[in-house]
C-alpha positions in Angstrom: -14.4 111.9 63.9 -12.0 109.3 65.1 -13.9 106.0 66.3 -13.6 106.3 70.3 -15.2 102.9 69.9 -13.1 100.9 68.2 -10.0 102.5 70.0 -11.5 100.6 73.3 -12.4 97.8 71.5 -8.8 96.9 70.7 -7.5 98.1 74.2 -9.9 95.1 76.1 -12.3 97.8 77.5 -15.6 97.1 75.9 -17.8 94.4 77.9 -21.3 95.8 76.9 -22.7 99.0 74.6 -26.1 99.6 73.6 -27.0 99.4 69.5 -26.0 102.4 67.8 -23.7 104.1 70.6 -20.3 103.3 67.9 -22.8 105.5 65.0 -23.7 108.2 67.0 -20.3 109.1 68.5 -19.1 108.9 64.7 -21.4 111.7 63.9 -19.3 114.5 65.7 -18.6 115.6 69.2 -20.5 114.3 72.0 -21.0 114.2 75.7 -20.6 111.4 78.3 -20.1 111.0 81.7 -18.8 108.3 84.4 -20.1 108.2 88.1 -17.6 108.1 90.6 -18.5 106.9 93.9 -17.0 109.6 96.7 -16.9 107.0 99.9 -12.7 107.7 100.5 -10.8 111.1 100.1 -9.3 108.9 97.2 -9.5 107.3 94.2 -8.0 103.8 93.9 -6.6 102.2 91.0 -10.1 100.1 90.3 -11.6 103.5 89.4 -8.6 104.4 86.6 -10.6 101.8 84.2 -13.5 104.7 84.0 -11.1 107.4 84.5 -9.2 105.8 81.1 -12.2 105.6 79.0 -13.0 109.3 80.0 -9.5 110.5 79.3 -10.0 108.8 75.7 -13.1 110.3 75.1 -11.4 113.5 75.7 -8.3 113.0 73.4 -10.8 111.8 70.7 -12.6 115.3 70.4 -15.5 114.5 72.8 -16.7 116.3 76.4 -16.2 114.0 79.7 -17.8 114.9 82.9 -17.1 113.5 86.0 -20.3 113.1 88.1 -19.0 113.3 91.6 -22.1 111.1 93.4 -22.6 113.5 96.5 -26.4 112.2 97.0 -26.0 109.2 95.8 -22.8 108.2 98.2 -25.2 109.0 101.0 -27.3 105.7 100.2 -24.2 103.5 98.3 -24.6 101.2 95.5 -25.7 97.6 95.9 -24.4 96.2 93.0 -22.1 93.9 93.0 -22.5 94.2 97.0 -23.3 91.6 99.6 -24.0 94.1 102.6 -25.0 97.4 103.1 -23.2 100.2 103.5 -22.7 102.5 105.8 -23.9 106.7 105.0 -21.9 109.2 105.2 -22.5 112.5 106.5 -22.3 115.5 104.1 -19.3 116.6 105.6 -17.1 114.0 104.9 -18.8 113.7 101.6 -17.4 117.1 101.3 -13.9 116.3 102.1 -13.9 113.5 100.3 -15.3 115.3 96.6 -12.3 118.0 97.4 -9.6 115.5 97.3 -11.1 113.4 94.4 -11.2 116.4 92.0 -7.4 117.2 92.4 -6.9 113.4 91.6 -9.4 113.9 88.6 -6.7 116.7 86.6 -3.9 114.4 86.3 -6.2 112.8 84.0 -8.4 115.4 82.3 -7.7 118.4 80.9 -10.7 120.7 83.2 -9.1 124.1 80.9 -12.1 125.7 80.2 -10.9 128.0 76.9 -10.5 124.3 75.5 -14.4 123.5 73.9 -13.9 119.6 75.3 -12.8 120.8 78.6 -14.0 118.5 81.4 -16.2 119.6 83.9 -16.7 117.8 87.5 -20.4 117.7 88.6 -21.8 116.6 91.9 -25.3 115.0 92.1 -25.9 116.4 95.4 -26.5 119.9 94.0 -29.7 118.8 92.1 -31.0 116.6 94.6 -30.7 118.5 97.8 -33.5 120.6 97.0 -36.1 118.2 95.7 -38.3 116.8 97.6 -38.9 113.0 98.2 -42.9 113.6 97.3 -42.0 115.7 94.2 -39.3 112.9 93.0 -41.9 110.0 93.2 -44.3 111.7 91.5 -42.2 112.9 88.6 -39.8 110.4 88.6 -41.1 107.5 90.2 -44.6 107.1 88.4 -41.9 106.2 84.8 -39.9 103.1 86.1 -42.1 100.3 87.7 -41.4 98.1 90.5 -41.1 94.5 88.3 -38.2 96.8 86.0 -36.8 97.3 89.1 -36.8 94.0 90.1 -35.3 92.6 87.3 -32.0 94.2 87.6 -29.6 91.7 88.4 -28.3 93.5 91.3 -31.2 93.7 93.1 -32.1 89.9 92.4 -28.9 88.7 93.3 -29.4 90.3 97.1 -33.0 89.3 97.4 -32.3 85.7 96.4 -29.5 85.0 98.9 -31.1 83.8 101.5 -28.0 84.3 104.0 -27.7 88.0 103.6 -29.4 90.7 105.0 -31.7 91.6 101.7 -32.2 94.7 100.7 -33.3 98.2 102.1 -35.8 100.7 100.1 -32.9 103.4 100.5 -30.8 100.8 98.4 -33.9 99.9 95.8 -34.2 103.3 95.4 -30.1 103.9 93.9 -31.0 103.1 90.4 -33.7 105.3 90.5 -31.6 108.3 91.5 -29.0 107.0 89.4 -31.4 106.8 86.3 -32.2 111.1 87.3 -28.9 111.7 87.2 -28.5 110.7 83.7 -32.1 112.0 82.9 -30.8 115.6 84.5 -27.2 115.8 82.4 -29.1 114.9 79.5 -31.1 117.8 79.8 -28.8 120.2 81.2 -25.6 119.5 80.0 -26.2 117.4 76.7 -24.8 114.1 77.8 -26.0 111.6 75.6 -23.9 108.3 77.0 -23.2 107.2 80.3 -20.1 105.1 80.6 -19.0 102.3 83.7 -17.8 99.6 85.0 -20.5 96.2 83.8 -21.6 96.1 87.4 -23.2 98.8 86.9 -25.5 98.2 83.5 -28.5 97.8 85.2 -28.3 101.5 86.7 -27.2 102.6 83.3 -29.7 101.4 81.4 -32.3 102.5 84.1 -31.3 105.9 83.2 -31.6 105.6 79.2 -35.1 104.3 79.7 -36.5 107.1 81.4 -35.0 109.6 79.5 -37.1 107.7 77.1 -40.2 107.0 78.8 -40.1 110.8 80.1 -38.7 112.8 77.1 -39.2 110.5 74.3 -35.4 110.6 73.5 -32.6 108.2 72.9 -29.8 107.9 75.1 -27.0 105.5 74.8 -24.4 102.8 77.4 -21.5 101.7 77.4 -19.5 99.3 80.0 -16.2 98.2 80.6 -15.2 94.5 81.9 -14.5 94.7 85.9 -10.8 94.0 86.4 -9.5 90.9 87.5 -6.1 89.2 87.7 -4.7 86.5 85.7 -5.0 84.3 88.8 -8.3 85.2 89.4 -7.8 87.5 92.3 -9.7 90.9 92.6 -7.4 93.7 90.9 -5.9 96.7 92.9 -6.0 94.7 96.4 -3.1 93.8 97.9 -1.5 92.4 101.6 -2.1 95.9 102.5 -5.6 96.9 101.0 -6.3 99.3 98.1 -4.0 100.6 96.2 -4.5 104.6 96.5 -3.8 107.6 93.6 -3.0 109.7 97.1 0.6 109.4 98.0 -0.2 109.3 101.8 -2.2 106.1 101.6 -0.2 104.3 99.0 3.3 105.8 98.4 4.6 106.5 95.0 7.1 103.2 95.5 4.7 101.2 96.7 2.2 102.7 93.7 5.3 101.9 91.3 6.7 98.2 92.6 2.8 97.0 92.4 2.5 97.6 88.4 6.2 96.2 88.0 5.3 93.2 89.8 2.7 92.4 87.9 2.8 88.9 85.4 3.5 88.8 81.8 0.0 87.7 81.3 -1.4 90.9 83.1 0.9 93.0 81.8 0.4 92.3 78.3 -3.4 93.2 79.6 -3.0 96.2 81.8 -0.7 98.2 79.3 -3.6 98.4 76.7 -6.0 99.8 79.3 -4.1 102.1 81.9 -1.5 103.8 79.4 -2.1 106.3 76.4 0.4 104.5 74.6 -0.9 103.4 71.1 -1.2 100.3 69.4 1.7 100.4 67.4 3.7 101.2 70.4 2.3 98.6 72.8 2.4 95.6 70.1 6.4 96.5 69.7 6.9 96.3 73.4 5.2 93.2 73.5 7.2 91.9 71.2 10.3 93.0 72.9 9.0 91.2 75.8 8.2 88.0 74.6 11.6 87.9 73.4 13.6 87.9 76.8 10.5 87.5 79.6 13.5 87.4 82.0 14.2 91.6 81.5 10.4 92.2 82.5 11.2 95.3 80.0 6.9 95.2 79.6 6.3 95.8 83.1 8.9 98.2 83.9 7.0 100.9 80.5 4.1 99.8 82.0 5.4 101.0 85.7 6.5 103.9 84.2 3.3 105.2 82.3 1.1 104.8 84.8 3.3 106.2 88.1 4.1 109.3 85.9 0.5 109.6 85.0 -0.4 109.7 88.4 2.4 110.7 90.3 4.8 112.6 87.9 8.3 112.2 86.2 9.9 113.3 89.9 8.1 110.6 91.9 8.7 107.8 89.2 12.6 108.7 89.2 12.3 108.6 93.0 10.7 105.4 93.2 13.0 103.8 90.6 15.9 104.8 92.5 14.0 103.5 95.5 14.0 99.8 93.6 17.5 100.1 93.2 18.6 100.0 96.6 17.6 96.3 97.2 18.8 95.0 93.7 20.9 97.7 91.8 24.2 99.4 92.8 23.0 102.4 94.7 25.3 104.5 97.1 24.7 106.4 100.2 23.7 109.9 97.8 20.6 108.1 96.3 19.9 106.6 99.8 19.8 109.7 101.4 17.6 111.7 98.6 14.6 109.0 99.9 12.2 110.2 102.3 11.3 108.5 105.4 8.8 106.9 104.9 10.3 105.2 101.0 12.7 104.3 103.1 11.0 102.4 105.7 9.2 100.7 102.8 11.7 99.5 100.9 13.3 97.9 103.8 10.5 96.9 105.7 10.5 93.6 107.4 14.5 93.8 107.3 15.9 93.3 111.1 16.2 96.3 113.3 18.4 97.2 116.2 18.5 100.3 118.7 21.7 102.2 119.6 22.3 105.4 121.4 23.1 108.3 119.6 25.2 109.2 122.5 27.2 106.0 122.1 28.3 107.4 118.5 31.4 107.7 117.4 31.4 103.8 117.6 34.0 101.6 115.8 32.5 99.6 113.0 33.0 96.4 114.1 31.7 97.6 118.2 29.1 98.9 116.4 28.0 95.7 114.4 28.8 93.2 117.1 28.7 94.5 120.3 25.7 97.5 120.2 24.0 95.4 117.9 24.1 91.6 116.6 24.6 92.1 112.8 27.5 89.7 113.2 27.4 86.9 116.0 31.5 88.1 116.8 34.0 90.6 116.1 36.0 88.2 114.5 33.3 87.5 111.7 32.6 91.4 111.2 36.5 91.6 110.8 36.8 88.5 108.2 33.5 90.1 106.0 34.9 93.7 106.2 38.0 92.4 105.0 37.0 90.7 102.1 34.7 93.3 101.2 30.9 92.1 102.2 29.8 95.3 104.7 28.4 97.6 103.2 26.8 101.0 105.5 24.4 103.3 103.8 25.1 100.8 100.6 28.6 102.6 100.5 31.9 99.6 101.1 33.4 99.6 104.5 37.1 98.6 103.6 39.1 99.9 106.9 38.3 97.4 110.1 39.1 100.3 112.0 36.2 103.0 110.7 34.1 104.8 112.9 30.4 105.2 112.8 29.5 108.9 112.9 26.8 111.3 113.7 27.3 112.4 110.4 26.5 108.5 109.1 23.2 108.7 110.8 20.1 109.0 108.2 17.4 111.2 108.5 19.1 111.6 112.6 17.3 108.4 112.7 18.9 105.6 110.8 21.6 103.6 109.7 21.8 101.2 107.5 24.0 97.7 107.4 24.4 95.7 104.9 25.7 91.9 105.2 26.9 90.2 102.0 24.5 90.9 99.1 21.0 90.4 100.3 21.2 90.8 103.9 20.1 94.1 105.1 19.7 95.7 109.2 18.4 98.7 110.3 19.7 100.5 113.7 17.5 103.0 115.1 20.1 105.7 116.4 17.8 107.0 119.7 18.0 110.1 121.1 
């Protein structure tokens, strides 16, 4: 077996394993699986840290499952949590599992002729049926209260004296969480549960009642919680989340947040959200180091992860998307964006509203007099003349061109463009 251990070690995604987790996945194919919280009908880019480590254990010969916590979503983790959360009813839980498995196979290979195939589980469908009476006297009789207690999660709540403490349903999490891992171990041979570090205490609550209750060994393993190299919390933006579901977080967006990302990051994030391999991603650093200015590190690292995610299409898409503001893009590439790329990579630009009935309009009518791109005709003339308009990013040469119906974007939109930075939207209405 290849050392799935030391592969993450290297990569920065080991914070804390239990003794003897390394030796046992050396002895030959094993199963693991990472809980994934289903409180949105997507997964952001905080989860791909778990998602990663599953996709290695995968490519190293092993079985991942994906436990999809339908009961457990109902009550919500308090770790690393300073309030409550609100339940969700089993419907939306529904909807929500739906859309996460889709977002699960651009990761994992779920081909079940393969003998590693993944497999997507859902806590809710052991739990539904067992009753609360039955669980705390099978289960609840092996973990004690002061174990309990002593799990940093549930300190940190109780001791804060300005927040709202702690609920039973909450207290209760690790327990189910501990079953969970107690019920795979039994029924699907999952011998190691893997996470983020907030979550250790509920891990380990699981390997010790699989050994108080079956006298067996069981096994942990954590990653470090993202954080940025300015000490912000990873994956949030102006905007919120960043989403794998192109309706929430477009595939631009999705691309222009890993290429904007420092040198310092990047040099971080490339180990742990590519499959690229050391050899690989100590040559691009390299590279890198060599002329910072070309921010060639970010752009593979753009590239790995929005194709992962999105596909080759969506990457080229969002590339020529980038171009638009700072590359050499004509009126053809502007017009293969969709609407809503578009608004994006111009948003915040200044926009105007002209009549589409008012078209055919001479350029310079149209740039001075419909709208206020240009403060007079004679300044439109003077820039068209020495070559700074630009409409749909193609060169307006001729002080006597027409804007067109044909011109018009989407039916909706034109574009002007003033000098080389300086860019106006005019709403054509109908």
């Amino acid at each position: 077996m290849k050392n799935f251990v030391e592969e993450l070690k290297w990569r920065g995604m080991v914070q804390d394993i239990m003794p003897g987790t390394e030796e046992k996945l050396m002895e030959g194919p094993a199963s693991a699986y990472v809980g994934i919280d289903p409180t949105a009908d997507s997964l952001h880019i905080g989860h791909m840290v778990s998602i990663m480590i599953l996709k290695h254990f995968q490519k190293f010969g092993h079985k991942p499952f994906a436990l999809i916590g339908g009961a457990t979503g109902m009550i919500g983790d308090p770790s690393m949590k300073s309030h409550e959360r609100n339940l969700l009813d089993e419907e939306t839980l529904n909807h929500n599992i739906s859309c996460i498995k889709k977002q699960l196979s651009r990761f994992l290979d779920f081909d079940p002729e393969k003998p590693n195939c993944a497999e997507l589980v859902n806590n809710y469908d052991w739990m539904k049926d067992y009753s609360f009476l039955n669980f705390i006297r099978d289960v609840g009789k092996h973990i004690t209260v002061n174990y309990m207690m002593a799990k940093d999660s549930v300190k940190t709540r109780l001791s804060d004296q300005s927040r709202e403490g702690m609920s039973f349903t909450e207290f209760s999490y690790q327990l189910l969480q501990g079953y969970d891992f107690l019920w795979l171990y039994e029924h699907k041979g999952c011998t190691l549960q893997m996470g983020g570090s907030d979550q250790w205490g509920n891990i380990t609550t699981g390997t010790e009642l699989i050994r108080r209750m079956l006298g067996k060994e069981a096994f942990a393993l954590t990653c470090p919680l993202m954080k940025k190299s300015d000490g912000k919390k990873f994956g949030k933006t102006e905007n919120g989340n960043i989403w794998l579901d192109p309706e929430k977080t477009s595939p631009y967006e999705f691309y222009q947040f890993w290429l904007n990302v420092t040198d310092e990051d990047a040099e971080k994030y490339i180990k742990i959200f590519t499959m690229l391999s050391k050899e690989e991603i100590e040559e691009a650093v390299t590279e890198h180091r060599q002329d910072p200015g070309q921010r060639k590190l970010q752009k593979l690292l753009a590239k790995e992860v929005t194709v992962m995610v999105h596909g080759e299409r969506e990457y080229d898409n969002a590339v020529s998307a980038s171009k638009m503001l700072f590359g050499n893009s004509d009126s053809s590439a502007l017009r293969k964006l969709d609407e809503r790329t578009f608004l994006q990579v111009f948003s915040g630009v200044p926009t105007f509203e002209v009549k589409a009935d008012e078209l055919p309009c001479n350029i310079i009518d149209f740039l001075a007099v419909k709208t206020s791109v240009f403060p007079s005709k004679g300044e439109c003339r003077k820039m068209i003349q020495s070559n700074g308009v630009s409409i749909n990013k193609d060169k307006v040469t001729d002080i006597d061109a027409e804007i067109k119906p044909e011109d018009v974007i989407d039916g909706k939109y034109v574009l002007a463009q003033k000098g080389k930075k300086n860019y106006f939207i005019i709403n054509i209405i109908r």
